[in-house]
N, C-alpha and C positions, 0 to 999 in steps of 0.2 A: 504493500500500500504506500509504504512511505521514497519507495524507489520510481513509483508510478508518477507521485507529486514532483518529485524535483525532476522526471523527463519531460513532467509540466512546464514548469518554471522557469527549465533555462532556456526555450523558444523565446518568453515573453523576456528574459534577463535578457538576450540580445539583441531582440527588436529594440529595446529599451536603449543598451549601450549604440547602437547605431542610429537612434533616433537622436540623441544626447550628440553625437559626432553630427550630424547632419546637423543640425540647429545651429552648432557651435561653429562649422565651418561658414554658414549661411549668415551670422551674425558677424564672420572673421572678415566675409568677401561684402560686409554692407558699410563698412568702416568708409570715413572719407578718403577721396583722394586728396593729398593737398600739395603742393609745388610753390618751392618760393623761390625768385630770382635773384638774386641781387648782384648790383654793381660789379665786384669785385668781391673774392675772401685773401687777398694777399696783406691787406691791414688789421692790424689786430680789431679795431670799431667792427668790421663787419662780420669778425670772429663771434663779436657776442650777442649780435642779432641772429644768425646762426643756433648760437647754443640755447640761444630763450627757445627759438620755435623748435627745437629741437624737443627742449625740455617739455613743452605745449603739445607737440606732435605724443610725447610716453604717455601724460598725465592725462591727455582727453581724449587717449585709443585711435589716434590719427595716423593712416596711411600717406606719413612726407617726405620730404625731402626739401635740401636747400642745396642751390646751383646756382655758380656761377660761370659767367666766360673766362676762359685763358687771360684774354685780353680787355682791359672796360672802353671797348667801343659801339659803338651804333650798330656796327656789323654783326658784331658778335653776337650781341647780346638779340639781335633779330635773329640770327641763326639759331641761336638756342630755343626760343620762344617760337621756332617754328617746330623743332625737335619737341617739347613739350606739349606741344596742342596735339601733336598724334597720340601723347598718353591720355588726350581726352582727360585730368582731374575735374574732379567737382571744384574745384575751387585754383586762382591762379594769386597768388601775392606777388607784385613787383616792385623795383624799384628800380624804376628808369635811368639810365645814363644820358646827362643832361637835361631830355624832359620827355613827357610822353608823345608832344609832336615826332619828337625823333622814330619813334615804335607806333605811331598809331596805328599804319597799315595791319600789322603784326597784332596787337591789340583788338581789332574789330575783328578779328578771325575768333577770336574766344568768345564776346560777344554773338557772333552768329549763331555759335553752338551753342548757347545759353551759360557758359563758364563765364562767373561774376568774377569779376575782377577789383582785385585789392591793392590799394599803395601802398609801401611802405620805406621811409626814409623819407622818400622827396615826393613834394603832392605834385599838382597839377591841376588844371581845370578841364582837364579831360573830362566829357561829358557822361561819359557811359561807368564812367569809375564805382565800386556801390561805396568806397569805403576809403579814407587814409587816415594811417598809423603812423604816428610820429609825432615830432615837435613843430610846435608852431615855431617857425624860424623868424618871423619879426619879434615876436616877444622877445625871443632868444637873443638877439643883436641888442633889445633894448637894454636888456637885463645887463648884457656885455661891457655896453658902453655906459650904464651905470654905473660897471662895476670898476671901471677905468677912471671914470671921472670923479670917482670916489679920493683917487689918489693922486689926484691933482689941482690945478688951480685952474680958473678961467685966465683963457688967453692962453693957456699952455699949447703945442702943437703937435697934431696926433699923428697918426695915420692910419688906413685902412687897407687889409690886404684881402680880396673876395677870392674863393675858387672857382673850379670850372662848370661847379652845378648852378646852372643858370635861374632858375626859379629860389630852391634852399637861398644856395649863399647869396642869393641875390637879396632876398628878404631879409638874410643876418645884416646884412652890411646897412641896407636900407635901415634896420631898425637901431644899431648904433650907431648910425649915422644924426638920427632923430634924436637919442639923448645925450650924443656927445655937444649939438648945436644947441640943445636946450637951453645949456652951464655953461656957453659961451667958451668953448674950446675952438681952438682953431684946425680945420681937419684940413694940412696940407697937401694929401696927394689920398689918391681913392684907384687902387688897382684892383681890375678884376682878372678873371683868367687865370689865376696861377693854377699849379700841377699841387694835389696833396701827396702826389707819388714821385716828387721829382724833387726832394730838399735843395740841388743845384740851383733851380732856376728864382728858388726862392731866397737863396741866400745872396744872388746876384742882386735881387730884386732891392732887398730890403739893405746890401752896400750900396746901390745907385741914389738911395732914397736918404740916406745918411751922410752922403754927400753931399747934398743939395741940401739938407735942414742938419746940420749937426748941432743941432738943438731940440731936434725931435726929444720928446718928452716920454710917450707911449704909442700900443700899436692894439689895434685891433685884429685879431686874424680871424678870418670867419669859420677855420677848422682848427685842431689841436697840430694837425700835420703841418700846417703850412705856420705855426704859432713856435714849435719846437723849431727850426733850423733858423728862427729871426731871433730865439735865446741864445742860440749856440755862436751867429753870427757876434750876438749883445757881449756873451760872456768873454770869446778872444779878443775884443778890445776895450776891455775890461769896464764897458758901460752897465749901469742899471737903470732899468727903467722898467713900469708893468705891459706886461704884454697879453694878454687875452686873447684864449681860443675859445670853442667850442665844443668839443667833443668830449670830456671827459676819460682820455685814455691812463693809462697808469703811468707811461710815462710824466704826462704832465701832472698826475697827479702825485708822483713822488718826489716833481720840485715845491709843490705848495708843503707836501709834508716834511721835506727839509730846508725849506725856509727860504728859497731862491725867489718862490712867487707866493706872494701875502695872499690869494687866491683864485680860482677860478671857476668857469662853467663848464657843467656838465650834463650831457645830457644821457638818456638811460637803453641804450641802446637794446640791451638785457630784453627787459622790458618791450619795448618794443616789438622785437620778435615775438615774445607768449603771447601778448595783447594782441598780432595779428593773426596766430592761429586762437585763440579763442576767437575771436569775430568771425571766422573762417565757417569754424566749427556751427556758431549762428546762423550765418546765411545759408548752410546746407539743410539747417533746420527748417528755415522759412522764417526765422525769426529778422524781426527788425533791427534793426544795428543804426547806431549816431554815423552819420558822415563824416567826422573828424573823431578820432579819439586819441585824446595826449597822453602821450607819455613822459612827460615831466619833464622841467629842467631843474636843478641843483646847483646852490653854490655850495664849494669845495672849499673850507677851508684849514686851516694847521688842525683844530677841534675835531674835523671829522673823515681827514688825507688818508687817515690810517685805515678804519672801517670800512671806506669806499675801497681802497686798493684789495684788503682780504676779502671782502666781496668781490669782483672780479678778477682776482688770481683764483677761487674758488670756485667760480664757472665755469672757466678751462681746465678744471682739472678731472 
């Protein structure tokens, strides 16, 4: 009797284990897809926008990935973004090299297919966009050249160094531009275009400009990269002066914690990344999402160099 029951049992015990396999794979293969491009991973900034959506991709069961080109051009980055659209994801996060005119074509191909498309770093007023993640970059500039003119006098004379992201660094510089002229500073020269990957052309930049005002007072840099080689310029001849970037990298942050710079901006790169795959994660819902969501910017200084730095040496690791 009791050998009758269990050649019962273990029909329904396997229907059972393979009903449990079916489900489990069925719920494995309903996961999102999600793709996120970005500029460039040869800088450590876009290491940690990277490691947030990475972190976003574990914690909310997301099928992602983060990609970038060899190279940060228009070419590339359209190449890639055509590569991508044959994986069909639910979802596309990018962030444009220079701006999204530059990829629109590329762009509206996702569009077609019903793949909503996400910014993140640099916005745009790209019409079809559902969503950008990132810092407001004029606030950011204000804050900047607040943060300069803190250390200065009126009538002092600045200057302003923008890089090659036409809309971001074009808003940073725009918005230190606003409250360095507020406090009556004098902003003697306003270069845009610099390379954040090329320290040469930036330390040429910022001798030519030393030569011309060796009076200069302070500098505005509208990224950390282009902020570091006009230090390094400062320190071999033997000037001090505050210099202000953006980015919040460690390097820059381990001159505020050893006392080279009284402080600086930061922004949360980290962050950033999780915040665009959470959103991600929304729109595949159907859920609504804000058209802009910030992710903060931070002033850095001797009080808090330390903390911020073992926070992100601890996301790369």
């Amino acid at each position: 009797m009791f050998n009758r029951h269990k050649r019962f049992l273990l029909p329904i015990l396997v229907i059972s284990v393979i009903a449990i396999v079916f489900i489990y794979k069925q719920f494995e293969e309903e996961k999102p897809e999600v793709v996120v491009v970005l500029q460039n991973l040869d800088l450590d900034y876009w290491e940690f926008i990277k490691a947030g959506a990475e972190k976003g991709f574990e914690d909310l069961g997301i099928n992602g990935k983060v990609v970038a080109p060899e190279t940060e051009t228009v070419e590339a980055q359209r190449e890639m973004l055509k590569s991508v659209l044959k994986e069909n994801p639910d979802v596309l996060i990018v962030s444009p090299v220079y701006s999204a005119d530059s990829i629109n074509s590329e762009l509206e191909k996702f569009v077609k297919k019903d793949i909503p498309v996400l910014f993140i770093y640099a916005d745009d007023t790209w019409e079809h966009k559902t969503a950008y993640i990132g810092t407001n970059n004029f606030s950011l500039g204000e804050k900047a050249g607040i943060l300069l003119a803190s250390q200065l006098q009126p009538g002092d004379k600045v200057a302003l160094l923008g890089g090659k992201q036409r809309i971001v660094e074009g808003e940073r510089i725009r918005g230190a531009k606003d409250s360095l002229e507020a406090v009556k500073l004098e902003i003697v020269t306003e270069k845009k275009g610099l390379p954040d990957d090329n320290p040469k052309v930036v330390r040429e930049e910022i001798e030519s400009i030393l030569r011309e005002h060796p009076d200069l007072k302070g500098v505005v840099a509208s990224t950390d990269y282009i902020a570091l080689p006009v230090l390094k310029v400062l320190q071999e001849k033997g000037m001090q002066m505050p210099v202000i970037g953006a980015s919040g990298i460690p390097e820059m942050l381990k001159l505020v914690e050893g006392g080279t710079l009284s402080s600086a901006v930061a922004q949360n790169p980290y962050d950033m990344g999780y915040i665009s795959v959470q959103t991600a994660l929304k729109v595949t819902k159907g859920e609504r999402v804000n058209h802009f969501l910030d992710s903060g910017v931070d002033i850095i200084t001797k009080g808090n160099a330390k903390d911020r730095l073992h926070l992100l040496n601890s996301v790369l690791k």
